[in-house]
Structure formats: structure tokens, C-alpha cells
N, C-alpha and C positions, 0 to 999 in steps of 0.2 A: 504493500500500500504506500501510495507515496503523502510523504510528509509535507504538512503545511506550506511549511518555509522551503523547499526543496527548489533548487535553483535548477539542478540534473535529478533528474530520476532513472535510473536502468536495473531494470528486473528480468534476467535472465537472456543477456544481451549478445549474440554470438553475430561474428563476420566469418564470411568464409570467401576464399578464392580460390574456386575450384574443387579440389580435393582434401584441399589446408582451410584448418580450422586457425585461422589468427586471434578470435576469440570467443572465445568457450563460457555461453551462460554467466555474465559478469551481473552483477547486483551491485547498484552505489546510489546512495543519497548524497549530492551535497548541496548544503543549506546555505541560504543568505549570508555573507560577508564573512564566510570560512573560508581560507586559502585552504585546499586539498589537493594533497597530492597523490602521485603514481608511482610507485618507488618501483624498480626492476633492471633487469639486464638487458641489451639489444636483444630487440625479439620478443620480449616479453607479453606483449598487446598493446603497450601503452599508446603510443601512434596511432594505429589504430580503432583503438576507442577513443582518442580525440578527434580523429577524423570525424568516426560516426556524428559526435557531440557537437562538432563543428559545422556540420549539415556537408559536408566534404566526401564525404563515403556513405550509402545505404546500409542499415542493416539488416540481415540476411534472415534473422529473428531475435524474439523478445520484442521486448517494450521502453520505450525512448521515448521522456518529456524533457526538453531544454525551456527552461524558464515558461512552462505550462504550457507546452505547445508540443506538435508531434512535427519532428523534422523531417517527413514525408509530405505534407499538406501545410509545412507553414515556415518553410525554409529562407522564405526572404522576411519575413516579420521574426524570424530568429536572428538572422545574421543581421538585422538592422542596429540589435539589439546587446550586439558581441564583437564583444576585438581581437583577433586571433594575433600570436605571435611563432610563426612555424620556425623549425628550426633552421630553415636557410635566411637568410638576409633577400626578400625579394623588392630592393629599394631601387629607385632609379638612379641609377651609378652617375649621370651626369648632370642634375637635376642639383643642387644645395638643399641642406637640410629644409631650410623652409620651404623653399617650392615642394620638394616629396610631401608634408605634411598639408599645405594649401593643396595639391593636388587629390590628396586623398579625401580631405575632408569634401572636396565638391562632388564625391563620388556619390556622398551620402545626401546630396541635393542642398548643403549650406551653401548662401550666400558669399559673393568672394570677401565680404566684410567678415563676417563671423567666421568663415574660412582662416583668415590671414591671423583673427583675434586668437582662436583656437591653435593656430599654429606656433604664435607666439607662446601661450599659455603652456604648451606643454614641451617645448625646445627648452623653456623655462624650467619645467618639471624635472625634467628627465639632466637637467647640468648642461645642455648645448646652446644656450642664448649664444652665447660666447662665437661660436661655430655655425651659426644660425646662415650665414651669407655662403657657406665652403661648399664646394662642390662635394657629395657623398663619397666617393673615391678618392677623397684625403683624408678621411675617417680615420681610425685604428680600430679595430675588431668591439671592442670593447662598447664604442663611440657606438657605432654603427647597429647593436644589438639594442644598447637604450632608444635610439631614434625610433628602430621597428617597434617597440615598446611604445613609445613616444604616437607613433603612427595607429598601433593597435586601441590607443586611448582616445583617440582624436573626437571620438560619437559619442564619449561619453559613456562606454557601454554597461549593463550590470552584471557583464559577463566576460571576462579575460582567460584568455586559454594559453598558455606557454610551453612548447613542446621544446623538452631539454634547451631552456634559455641559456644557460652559461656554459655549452658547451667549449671547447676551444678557445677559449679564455684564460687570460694571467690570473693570479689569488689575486689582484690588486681590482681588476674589472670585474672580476665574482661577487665581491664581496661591496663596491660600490653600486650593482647591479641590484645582489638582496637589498640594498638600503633603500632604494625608490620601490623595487616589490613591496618591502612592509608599509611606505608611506602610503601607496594605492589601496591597502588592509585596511589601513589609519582612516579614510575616506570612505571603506563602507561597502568598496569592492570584490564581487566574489572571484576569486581566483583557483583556474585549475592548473595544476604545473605535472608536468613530467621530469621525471630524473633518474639518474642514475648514479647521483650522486648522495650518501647517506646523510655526510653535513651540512649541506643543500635542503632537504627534505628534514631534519632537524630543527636547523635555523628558522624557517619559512612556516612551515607547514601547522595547520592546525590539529588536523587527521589526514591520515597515511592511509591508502591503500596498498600494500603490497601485491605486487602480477608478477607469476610466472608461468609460463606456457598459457598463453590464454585466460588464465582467471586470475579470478582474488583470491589469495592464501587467505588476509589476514586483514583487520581495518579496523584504525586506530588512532592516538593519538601517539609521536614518539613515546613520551614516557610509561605509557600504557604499554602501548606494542613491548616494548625491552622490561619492564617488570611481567608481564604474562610469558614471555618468549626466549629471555638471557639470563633475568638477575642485575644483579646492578655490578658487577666486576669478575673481570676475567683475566685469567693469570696464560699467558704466553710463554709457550716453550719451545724452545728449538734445538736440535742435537749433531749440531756440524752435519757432518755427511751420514750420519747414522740414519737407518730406515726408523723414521717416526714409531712407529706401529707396534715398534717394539717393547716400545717404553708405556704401550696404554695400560696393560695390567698392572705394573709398578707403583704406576699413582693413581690405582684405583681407590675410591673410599674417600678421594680429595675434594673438597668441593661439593658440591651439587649437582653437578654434571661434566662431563667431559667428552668434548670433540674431537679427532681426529683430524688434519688437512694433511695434503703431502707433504707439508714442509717445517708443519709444528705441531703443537699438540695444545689445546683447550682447556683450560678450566675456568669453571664459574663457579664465584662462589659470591656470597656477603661478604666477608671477610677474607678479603686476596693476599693480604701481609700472610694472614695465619697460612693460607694454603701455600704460598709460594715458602714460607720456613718449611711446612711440612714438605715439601719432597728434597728439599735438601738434607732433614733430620734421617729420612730413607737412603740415603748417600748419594740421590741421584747428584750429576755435577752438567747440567743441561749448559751448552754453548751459551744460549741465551737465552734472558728470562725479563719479562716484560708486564710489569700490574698496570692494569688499564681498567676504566669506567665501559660498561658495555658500550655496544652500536647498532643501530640498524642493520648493521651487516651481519652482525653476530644472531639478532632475528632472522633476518632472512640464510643465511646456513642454516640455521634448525629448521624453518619452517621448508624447505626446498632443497637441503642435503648437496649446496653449492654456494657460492659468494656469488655477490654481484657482479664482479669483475673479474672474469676466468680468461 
């Protein structure tokens, strides 16, 4: 049943191409002026299912209401209503930031007055006043990502979609990126993001859906998802060139749980000092040993028996 406040509604949502199922029966609410995200690996569905959500792609079955409407019968009073930001830059390379945004905006039938207002206002937004006159193609990647941002907010939408925004990006343009993301949150905007990135989808996110192979594992808030899913710390071990696998019964009994990778060995526990002493008190003498705060990542390993990033 979908909820009041539901800005997406998808109950039982599947895409197929051909013989590939890309997505498999997904189910998600998201509500009024929640940033939600998509957490997964290349492949996952996320794409995908923003397609669908985007009125960009059909769905093949289930059921799709974007902002109370059926994106079959109502695709252009959807998209009036929505600002996409796909993961390629599809900006007019010799056009200046402002003209790209005045041109957009007349797309949606403003005035060249309210056009030009709008342009300023969000060249504003987005930290490019400055750069407002520059042809796009003197950009830096960074630059050029807020702009499409910039561009995707032009209508005013109550609907923002970001498909893996900060891909390919320095930490310096990431993380100036998430800062106009959460001023947009601040304003009342709902926001749906894709990533693949876990501190990304931490920072941002209000609720997480994790996707692998076509569905939803799991849908959450960070700190929820990782107290149901990890524990709050994990004790990293590693053993030079030694086959992992060898050392799982050793520190059995350690922890709470323990996982296995190729290349180290897992444990969660509440109490990571205590568990990382104990297998030392067992003579183990591990290469390297690492206490950390769970992650996302360390959810999505248990819930899908692989990392994000393989």
C-alpha cells in the first residue's frame, strides 16, 4: 500500500531485457524530503530502477507511482515535475554556464526573464557565479557535475534523481558536491541518489536501500542497517602471504561473528580492543591488525556474501 507522503512508490517492480532480468520485484517507498539512496555494485539494478523512476525506461511489471502518478499515462506531468542528474555530463560543451542553464530553463516554457533570473539563482547555488560567462569546456570535472546539478534544479523540481553523482571525482569535489546535496535536503527536496560509494551513502542518505542482483536485500537507515547487519566494530586481520582460511578456527569464539575474505579475516565485535588482545593472548602474530567502526560495506558482505567493490 502506498504511503501518504510517498514521493516513489514501487511494489514488486521488475525490468527485463530480453532474457535478463535487471530487476527483480523491487518494493520502495520514498517519502517527502528524504534523501534515499541505492547502495550496490555495477550491475546491481540501480540505473535501472532510476530509469524506470525517471519515466526513461518502461517497466516490464509491478507497480510505479512517481509523485502520485503512473509513469505510463503521465510521463510528461512527471518529468515537469523532476530534475534528473544522469551520470554523464550531457551539457552543451560550447555554450557558458549560463547560457546551458537559460537554455534549459526555456525548455520548460519560462520566460527569457525568469529564465536568465533562474539561471543566475542557481550558478549562484551551486558556487559558479564566478564562472557564470566561461564556456563549459573550461570546466574541471568537478565544476561541470554541480552545473548538471545546477541544470537538474532549474524547474524547481520536488523530485531530484542522481545517478552515481561523484563518480570520477577528487575527495576535494566529492565532498564540496555532498555540501550543496544537503543544502537542497535543507530546502525540502526529495532526493534519490545512487552509489557505490559507502561514505557517500552514509554522509547523505536518510534511508538506504541496498540492491544486489536485481532486488532489495535490505532498507534502512545507515545506523540501523550496520546495528541489524555488522555490530558497531570490526577487528581486521591479515596474514602476509598465509592462506587466510586457515587461521578461521583459531579465532573462533572471538567476537560475534566472523568473516572470511581472500585476503583477511573479520571480526565483529562490541568490544574490538578486547577481541583484537584476545587473539594475540592465543599466540596468533597476524601481519596486520586493524580496529575499525563498522560500514556499509561490512552490511553489504553479510547480506550478499561479497563487497561492493570486487
Amino acid at each position: 500500500m502506498m504511503m501518504p507522503d510517498s514521493v516513489v512508490h514501487a511494489s514488486g517492480l521488475i525490468k527485463r531485457y530480453g532474457d535478463n532480468t535487471a530487476v527483480n520485484g523491487v518494493d520502495l517507498d520514498i517519502v517527502r524530503g528524504e534523501t534515499f539512496g541505492l547502495l550496490g555494485p555495477n550491475g546491481a539494478g540501480k540505473t535501472t530502477t532510476m530509469h524506470m523512476i525517471s519515466c526513461i525506461s518502461r517497466p516490464s511489471g509491478g507497480t510505479l507511482r512517481v509523485l502520485g502518478m503512473d509513469p505510463l499515462s503521465d510521463e510528461v506531468r512527471i518529468r515537469s515535475r523532476m530534475g534528473i542528474c544522469g551520470q554523464a555530463d550531457r551539457l552543451d560543451q560550447e555554450l557558458t554556464v549560463r547560457e546551458n542553464l537559460i537554455t534549459y530553463a526555456r525548455y520548460f516554457g519560462m520566460s527569457r526573464a525568469l529564465s536568465r533570473q533562474r539561471a543566475d539563482e542557481h550558478a549562484e547555488f551551486v558556487q559558479l557565479a564566478d564562472r557564470a560567462g566561461d564556456r563549459v569546456d573550461t570546466l574541471s570535472g568537478g565544476m561541470k557535475r554541480r552545473l548538471s546539478i545546477a541544470r537538474a534544479m532549474i524547474n524547481n523540481p520536488d523530485l531530484v534523481i542522481l545517478d552515481e553523482p561523484t563518480t570520477g571525482l577528487d575527495p576535494q569535489a566529492r565532498h564540496l558536491l555532498w555540501e550543496r546535496l544537503y543544502r537542497l535536503k535543507q530546502r525540502g527536496v526529495t532526493l534519490l541518489l545512487s552509489t557505490h560509494y559507502m561514505d557517500e551513502a552514509e554522509q547523505l542518505c536518510d534511508r538506504i536501500a541496498v540492491m544486489d542482483l536485481g532486488k532489495v536485500v535490505a532498507v534502512g537507515s545507515p545506523r540501523d542497517l550496520i546495528a541489524a547487519h555488522a555490530g558497531p566494530h570490526v577487528v581486521e586481520l591479515r596474514f602476509g602471504d598465509d592462506p587466510v582460511e586457515q587461521y578461521r578456527d583459531k579465532v573462533d569464539g572471538i567476537g560475534d561473528r566472523i568473516d572470511v575474505l581472500p585476503e583477511r579475516l573479520l571480526i565483529y565485535a562490541v568490544d574490538a580492543d578486547a577481541a583484537a588482545a584476545e587473539v594475540h593472548r592465543r599466540g596468533l602474530a597476524p601481519s596486520g591488525v586493524l580496529v575499525r567502526r563498522s560500514t556499509l560495506e561490512d552490511v553489504f558482505f553479510r547480506l550478499t556474501g561479497r563487497m561492493l567493490v570486487e
